[in-house]
N, C-alpha and C positions, 0 to 999 in steps of 0.2 A: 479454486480455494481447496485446501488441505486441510485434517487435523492435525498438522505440526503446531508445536508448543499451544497444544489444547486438549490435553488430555481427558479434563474434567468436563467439555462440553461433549466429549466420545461418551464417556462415560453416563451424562446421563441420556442423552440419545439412546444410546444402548439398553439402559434400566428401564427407562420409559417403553422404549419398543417391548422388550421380556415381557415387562411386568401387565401389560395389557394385551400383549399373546396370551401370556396364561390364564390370566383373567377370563379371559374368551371363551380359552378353550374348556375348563375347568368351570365354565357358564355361574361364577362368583360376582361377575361385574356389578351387582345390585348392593355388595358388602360394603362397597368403597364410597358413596356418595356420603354428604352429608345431611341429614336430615332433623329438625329441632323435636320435632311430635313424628311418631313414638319412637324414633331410635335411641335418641338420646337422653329427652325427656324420662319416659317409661320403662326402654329397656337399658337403659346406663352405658350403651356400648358408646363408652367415650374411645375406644382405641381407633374409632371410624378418624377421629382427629390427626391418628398417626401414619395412617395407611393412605389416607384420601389423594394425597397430593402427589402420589408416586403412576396411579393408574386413570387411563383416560377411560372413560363411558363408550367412546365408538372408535372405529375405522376412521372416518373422516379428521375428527379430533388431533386424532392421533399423526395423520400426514400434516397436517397442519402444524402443529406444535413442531414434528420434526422439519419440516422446512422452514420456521423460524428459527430456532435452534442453530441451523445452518449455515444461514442467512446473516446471524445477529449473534449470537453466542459464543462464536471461535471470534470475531473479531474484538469483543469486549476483553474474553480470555487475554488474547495476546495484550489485551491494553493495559488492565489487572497486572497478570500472572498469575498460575494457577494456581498458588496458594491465595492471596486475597480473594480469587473467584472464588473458590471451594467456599471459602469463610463467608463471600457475600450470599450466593447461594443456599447456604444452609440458615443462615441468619435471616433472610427474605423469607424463606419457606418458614422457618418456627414462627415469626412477628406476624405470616401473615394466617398461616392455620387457625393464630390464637386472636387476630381480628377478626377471621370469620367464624368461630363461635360466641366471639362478643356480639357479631352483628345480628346473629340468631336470635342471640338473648333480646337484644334490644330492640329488633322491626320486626318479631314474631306478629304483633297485631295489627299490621302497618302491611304481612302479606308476605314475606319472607320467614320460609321454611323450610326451603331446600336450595342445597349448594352444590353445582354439582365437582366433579371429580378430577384430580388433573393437577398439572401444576399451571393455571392460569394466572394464577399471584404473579408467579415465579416470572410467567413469560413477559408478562409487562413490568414485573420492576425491571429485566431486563431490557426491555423497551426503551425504558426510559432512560436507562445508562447509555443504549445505543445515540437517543438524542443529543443527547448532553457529552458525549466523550467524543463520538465517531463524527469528522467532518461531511458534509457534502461531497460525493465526488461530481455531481453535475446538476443544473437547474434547467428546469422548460417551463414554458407558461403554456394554459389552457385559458382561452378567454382572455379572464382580467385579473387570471388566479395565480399565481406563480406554485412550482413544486418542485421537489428535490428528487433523486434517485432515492428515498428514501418512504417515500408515499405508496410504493408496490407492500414491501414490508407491510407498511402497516395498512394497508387494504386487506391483506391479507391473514394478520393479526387480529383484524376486526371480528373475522366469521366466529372467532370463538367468544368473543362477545355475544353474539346471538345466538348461542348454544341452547342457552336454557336460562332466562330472564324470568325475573332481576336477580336470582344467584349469581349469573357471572355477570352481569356489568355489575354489580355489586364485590366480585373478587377483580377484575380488573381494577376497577377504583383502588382496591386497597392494594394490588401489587405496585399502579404509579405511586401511588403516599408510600409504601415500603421504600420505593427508592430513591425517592425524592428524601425520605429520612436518613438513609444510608448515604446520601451524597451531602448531606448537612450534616455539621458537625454540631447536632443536638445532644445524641446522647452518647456521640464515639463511639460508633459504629464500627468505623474501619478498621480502629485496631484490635479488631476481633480474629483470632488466629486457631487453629487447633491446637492442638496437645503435640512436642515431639512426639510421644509414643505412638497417637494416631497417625501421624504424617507417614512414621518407618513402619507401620503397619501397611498402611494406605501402597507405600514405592514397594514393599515386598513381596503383597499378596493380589493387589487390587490392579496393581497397574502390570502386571504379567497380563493377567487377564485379556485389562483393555488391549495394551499392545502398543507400542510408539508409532509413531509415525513420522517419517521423514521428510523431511519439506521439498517440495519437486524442483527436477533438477530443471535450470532456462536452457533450453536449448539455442545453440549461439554457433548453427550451423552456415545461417545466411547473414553472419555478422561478422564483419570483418577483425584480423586481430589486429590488439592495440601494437602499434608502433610506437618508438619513443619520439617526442616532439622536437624537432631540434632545437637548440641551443640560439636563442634570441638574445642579439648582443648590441650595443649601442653602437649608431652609426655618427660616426665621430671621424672628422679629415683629422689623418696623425700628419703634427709636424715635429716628429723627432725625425732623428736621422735612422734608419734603418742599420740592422746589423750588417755584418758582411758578409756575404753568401746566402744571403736571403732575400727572396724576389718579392716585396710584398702590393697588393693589390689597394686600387683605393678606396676609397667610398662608397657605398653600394647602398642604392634604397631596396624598398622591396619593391619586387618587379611586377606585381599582381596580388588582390584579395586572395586568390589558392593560393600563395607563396609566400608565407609568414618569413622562410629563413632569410637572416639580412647575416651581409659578409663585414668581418671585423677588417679594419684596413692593415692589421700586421699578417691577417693570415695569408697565405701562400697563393699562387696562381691554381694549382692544384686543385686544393681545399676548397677556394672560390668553386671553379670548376665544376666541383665530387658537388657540392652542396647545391648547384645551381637543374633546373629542372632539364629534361632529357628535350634531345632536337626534334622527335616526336611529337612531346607535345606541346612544341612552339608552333609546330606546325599544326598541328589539330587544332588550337587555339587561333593562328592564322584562318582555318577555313571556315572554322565554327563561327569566328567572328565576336567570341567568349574576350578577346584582348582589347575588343573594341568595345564594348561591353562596360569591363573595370576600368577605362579610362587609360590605358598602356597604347603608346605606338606601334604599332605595327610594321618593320621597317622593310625595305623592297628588296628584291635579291639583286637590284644593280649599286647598292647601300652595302648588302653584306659584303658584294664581290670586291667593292672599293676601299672599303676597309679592313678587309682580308689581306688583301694586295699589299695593303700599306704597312698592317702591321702581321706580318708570317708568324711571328711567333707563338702569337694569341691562338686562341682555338675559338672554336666556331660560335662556343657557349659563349665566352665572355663576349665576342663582338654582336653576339644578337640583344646579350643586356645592355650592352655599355650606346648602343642604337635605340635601345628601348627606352632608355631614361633620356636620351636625348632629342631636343629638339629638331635638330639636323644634323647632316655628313659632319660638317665646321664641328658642333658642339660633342661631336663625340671624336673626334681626334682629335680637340684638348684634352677632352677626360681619360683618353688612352698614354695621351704623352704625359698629363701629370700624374698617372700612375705610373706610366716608366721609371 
């Protein structure tokens, strides 16, 4: 998996990674949580509201988010585009910043008063999108339990659940209801877009930055190249009378499962001939025992030499098909004289 056509999950990968280096390192990390008593309460710093969601509290946090992200965020991207992402993304973050200081206000006495930091809303409304849009690619059962390729993800989604209880399973809750509302058409959500100006802001200054990325190339070293299929035509006995000067051939079924091509009865001896499989590998197919196999006769070499004999003009090809579709010597020197 690549960041092709997923710019905006690069991008916030990237923010998130900065913005909790610096955090770190500039030892701020205590600025960014959210807390009801006294941050916000007593000292009014509501702007923890605007900041919170961008920077994680720890190391561990922080890989995690990014392996989900990974994991889960370019394959939504692609399913979106990265303008509906960007818009879902930014929409899930505002709705849900501003449920968890509703939910501050309202389980303060209940024992919630600290949120911690991060975008955990964010990564499970993503979740949920992942459920709902992205199919299964495979199921196993444990027990009498069935699961998807899709149970590692959220095992793994879970540890930031147990971060720092009940703030984050209390922001987890509210990033699945974020998404869960953004994929119901409650309040029209989805047609929620940015401004041109930001978008040509966004391609001019923002995405230099990021940087494209191009989607990998398949390597098609040990893949054979396509040939063209031949030309499949209805096997039909012609009773017109043939032009003059032209030898034409009759009947022809298909001689074997490998061998799709069937010969039209105007086309030439030739053309039969060019289109009919090499004396190799009748014979490989002779010893492999592949002809015996698809149900094709297998005819003897005191068969080919008799009907060689008989008819000189043929070539070797036609008399090993015109043997092959027949029952015996008798039935294929009818079939060679009524194509005379």
């Amino acid at each position: 998996m690549s960041f092709a056509h997923a710019p905006v999950t690069k991008g916030m990968m990237l923010g998130f990674g900065i913005g909790s280096l610096l955090a770190s390192l500039f030892d701020i990390k205590y600025y960014f949580h959210l807390q009801l008593v006294p941050h916000i309460s007593r000292d009014h710093q509501y702007w923890r509201l605007l900041v919170s969601p961008f920077v994680l509290g720890n190391s561990s946090d922080l890989v995690v988010v990014e392996l989900v992200l990974y994991q889960v965020s370019i394959q939504i991207e692609r399913a979106f585009g990265s303008l509906k992402f960007f818009s879902f993304a930014a929409v899930s973050t505002a709705i849900s910043t501003l449920l968890s200081f509703i939910s501050l206000l309202a389980f303060h006495r209940l024992g919630l008063n600290y949120m911690p930091s991060g975008p955990l809303s964010l990564i499970f409304s993503i979740l949920y999108q992942y459920h709902r849009v992205i199919p299964d690619a495979y199921e196993f059962r444990i027990g009498m339990i069935d699961f998807s390729n899709k149970i590692f993800v959220y095992i793994l989604a879970f540890h930031l659940v147990l971060t720092a209880p009940p703030g984050s399973v209390v922001a987890a809750l509210m990033g699945v209801f974020v998404g869960a509302l953004y994929r119901s058409d409650m309040i029209n959500l989805k047609t929620v877009r940015p401004s041109p100006s930001l978008q040509r802001f966004a391609s001019r200054y923002i995405l230099p930055l990021i940087g494209s990325t191009n989607p990998p190339r398949r390597d098609n070293r040990a893949l054979p190249d396509d040939a063209p299929s031949p030309q499949t035509v209805a096997t039909t006995r012609s009773t017109s009378r043939p032009r003059p000067g032209v030898r034409t051939s009759g009947p022809s079924a298909s001689i074997s499962q490998q061998s799709p091509t069937v010969v039209h009865p105007r086309l030439s001896l030739s053309n039969a001939t060019a289109a009919a499989p090499s004396v190799l590998n009748q014979w490989v197919d002779e010893l492999t025992g592949r002809g015996r196999a698809s149900g094709v006769r297998v005819p003897t070499s005191d068969e080919i030499t008799q009907l060689s004999s008989m008819f000189p003009e043929a070539s070797r090809d036609v008399v090993l098909r015109t043997l092959q579709r027949s029952s015996n010597i008798e039935d294929a020197v009818e079939i060679m004289l009524s194509e005379q």
